[in-house]
VOPAGU-2260 file (C-alpha; in pm, 1 decimal, decimal comma):
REM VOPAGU-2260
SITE   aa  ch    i         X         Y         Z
SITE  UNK   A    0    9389,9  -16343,6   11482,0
SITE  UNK   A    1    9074,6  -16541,4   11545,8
SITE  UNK   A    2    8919,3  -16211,5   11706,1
SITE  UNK   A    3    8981,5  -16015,7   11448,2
SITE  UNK   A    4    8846,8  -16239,0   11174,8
SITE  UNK   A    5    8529,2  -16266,6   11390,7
SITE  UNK   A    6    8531,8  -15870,4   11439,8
SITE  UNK   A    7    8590,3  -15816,9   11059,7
SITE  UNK   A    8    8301,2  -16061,0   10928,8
SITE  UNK   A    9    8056,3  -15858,7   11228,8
SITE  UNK   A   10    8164,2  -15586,5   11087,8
SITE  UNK   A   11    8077,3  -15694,1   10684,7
SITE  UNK   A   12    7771,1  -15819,5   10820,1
SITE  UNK   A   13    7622,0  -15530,6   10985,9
SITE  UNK   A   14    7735,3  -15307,9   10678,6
SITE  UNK   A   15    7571,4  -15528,3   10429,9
SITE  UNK   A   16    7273,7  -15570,0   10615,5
SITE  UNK   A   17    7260,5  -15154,1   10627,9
SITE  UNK   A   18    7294,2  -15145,1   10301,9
SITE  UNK   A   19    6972,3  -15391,6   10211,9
SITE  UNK   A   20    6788,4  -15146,5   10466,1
SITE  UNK   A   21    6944,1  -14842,7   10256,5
SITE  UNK   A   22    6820,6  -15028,5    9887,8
SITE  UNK   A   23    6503,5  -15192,4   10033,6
SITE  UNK   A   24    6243,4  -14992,9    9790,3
SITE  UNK   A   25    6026,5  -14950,5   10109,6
SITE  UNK   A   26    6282,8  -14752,0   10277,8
SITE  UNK   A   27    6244,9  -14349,2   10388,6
SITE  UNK   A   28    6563,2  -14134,4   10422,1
SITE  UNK   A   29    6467,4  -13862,0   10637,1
SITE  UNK   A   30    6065,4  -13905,9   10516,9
SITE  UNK   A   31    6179,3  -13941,7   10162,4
SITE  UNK   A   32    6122,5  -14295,8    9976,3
SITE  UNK   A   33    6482,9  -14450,0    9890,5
SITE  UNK   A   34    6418,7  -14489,4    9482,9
SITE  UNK   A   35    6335,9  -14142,5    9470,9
SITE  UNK   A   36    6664,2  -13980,7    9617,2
SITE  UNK   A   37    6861,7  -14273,0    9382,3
SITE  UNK   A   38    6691,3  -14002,3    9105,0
SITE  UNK   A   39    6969,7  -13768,4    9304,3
SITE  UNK   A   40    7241,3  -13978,6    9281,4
SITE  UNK   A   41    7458,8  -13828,4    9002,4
SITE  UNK   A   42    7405,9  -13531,1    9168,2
SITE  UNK   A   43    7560,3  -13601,0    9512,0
SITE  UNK   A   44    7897,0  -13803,0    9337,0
SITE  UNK   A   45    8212,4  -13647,9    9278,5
SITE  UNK   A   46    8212,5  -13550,6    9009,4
SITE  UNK   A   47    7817,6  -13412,7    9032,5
SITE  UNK   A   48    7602,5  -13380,2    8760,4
SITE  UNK   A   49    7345,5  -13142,2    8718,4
SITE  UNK   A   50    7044,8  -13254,3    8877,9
SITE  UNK   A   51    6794,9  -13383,3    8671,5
SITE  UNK   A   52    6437,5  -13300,8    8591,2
SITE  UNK   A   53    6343,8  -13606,6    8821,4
SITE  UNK   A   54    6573,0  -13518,8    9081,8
SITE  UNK   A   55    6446,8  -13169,6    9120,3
SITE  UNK   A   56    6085,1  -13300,1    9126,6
SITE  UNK   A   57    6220,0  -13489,7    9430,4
SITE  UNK   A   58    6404,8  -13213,7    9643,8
SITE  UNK   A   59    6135,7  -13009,4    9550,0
SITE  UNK   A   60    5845,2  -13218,3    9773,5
SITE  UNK   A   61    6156,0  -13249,5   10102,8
SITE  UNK   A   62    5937,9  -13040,7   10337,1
SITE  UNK   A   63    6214,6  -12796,4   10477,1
SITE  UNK   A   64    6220,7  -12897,5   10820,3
SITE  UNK   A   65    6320,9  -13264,2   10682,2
SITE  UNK   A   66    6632,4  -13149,7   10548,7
SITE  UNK   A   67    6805,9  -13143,9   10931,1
SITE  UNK   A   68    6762,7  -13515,1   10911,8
SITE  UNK   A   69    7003,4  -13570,7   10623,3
SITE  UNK   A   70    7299,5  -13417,6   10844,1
SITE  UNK   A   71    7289,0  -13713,6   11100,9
SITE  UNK   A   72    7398,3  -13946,7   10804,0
SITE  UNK   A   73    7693,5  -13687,4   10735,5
SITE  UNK   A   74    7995,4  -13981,6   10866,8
SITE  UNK   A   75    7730,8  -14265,8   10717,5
SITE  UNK   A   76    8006,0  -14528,8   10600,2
SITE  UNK   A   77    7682,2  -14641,1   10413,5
SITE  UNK   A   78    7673,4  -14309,1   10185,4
SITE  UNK   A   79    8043,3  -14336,7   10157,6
SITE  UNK   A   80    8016,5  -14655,2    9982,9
SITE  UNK   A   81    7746,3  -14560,9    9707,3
SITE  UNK   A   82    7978,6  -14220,2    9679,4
SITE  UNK   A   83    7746,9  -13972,2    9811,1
SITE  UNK   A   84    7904,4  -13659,4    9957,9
SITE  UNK   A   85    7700,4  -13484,4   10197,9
SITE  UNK   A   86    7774,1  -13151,8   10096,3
SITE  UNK   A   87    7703,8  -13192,6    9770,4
SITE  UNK   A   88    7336,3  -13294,2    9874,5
SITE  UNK   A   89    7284,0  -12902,7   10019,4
SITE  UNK   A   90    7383,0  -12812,5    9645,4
SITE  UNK   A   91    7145,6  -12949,7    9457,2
SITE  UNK   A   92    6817,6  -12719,1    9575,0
SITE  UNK   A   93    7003,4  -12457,9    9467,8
SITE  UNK   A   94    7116,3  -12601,5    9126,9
SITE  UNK   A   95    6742,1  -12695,8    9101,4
SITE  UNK   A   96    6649,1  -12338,8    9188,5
SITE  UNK   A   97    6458,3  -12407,8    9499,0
SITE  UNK   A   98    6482,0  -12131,0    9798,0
SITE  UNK   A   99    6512,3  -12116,9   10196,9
SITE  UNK   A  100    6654,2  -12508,1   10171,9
SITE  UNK   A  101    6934,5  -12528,9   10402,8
SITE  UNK   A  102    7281,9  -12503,6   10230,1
SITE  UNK   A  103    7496,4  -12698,3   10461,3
SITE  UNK   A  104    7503,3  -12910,0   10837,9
């Protein structure tokens, strides 16, 4: 029992300390600054909402070799708990009308 206490709180800790790495305003996602994808996050939640001006802007500037990078965080547990669906992230250049983007992993 005492093991598995000690394994749960390791556990808590690491994810929480991912998480203030994930906020941290001085944090890159695959070369893109952390604030600016949060202009993205309706967009990549069940249910999505359109993207917004903002968010376009955003996906717009991802250089298209970057988007490769946002498949390694695919089984994130991190993206699972702010509700962000991977798939849904290869949607929204094409709901913001941008071409030759990657559509999936």
């Amino acid at each position: 029992m005492m093991a598995r206490t000690i394994t749960t709180a390791a556990v808590l800790m690491v994810s929480m300390l991912s998480v203030s790495m994930i906020v941290n305003a001085n944090a890159d996602i695959c070369n893109v600054p952390v604030d600016d994808l949060m202009k993205c996050l309706p967009a990549v939640r069940h249910p999505p909402e359109p993207p917004t001006p903002g968010c376009c802007a955003v996906i717009g500037a991802i250089k298209p070799e970057d988007y490769p990078c946002f498949c390694q965080y695919k089984d994130n547990p991190i993206l699972k708990v702010f509700g962000v669906d991977i798939d849904l992230v290869f949607k929204v250049p094409v709901k913001c009308g941008l071409k030759g983007v990657p559509s999936h992993c």
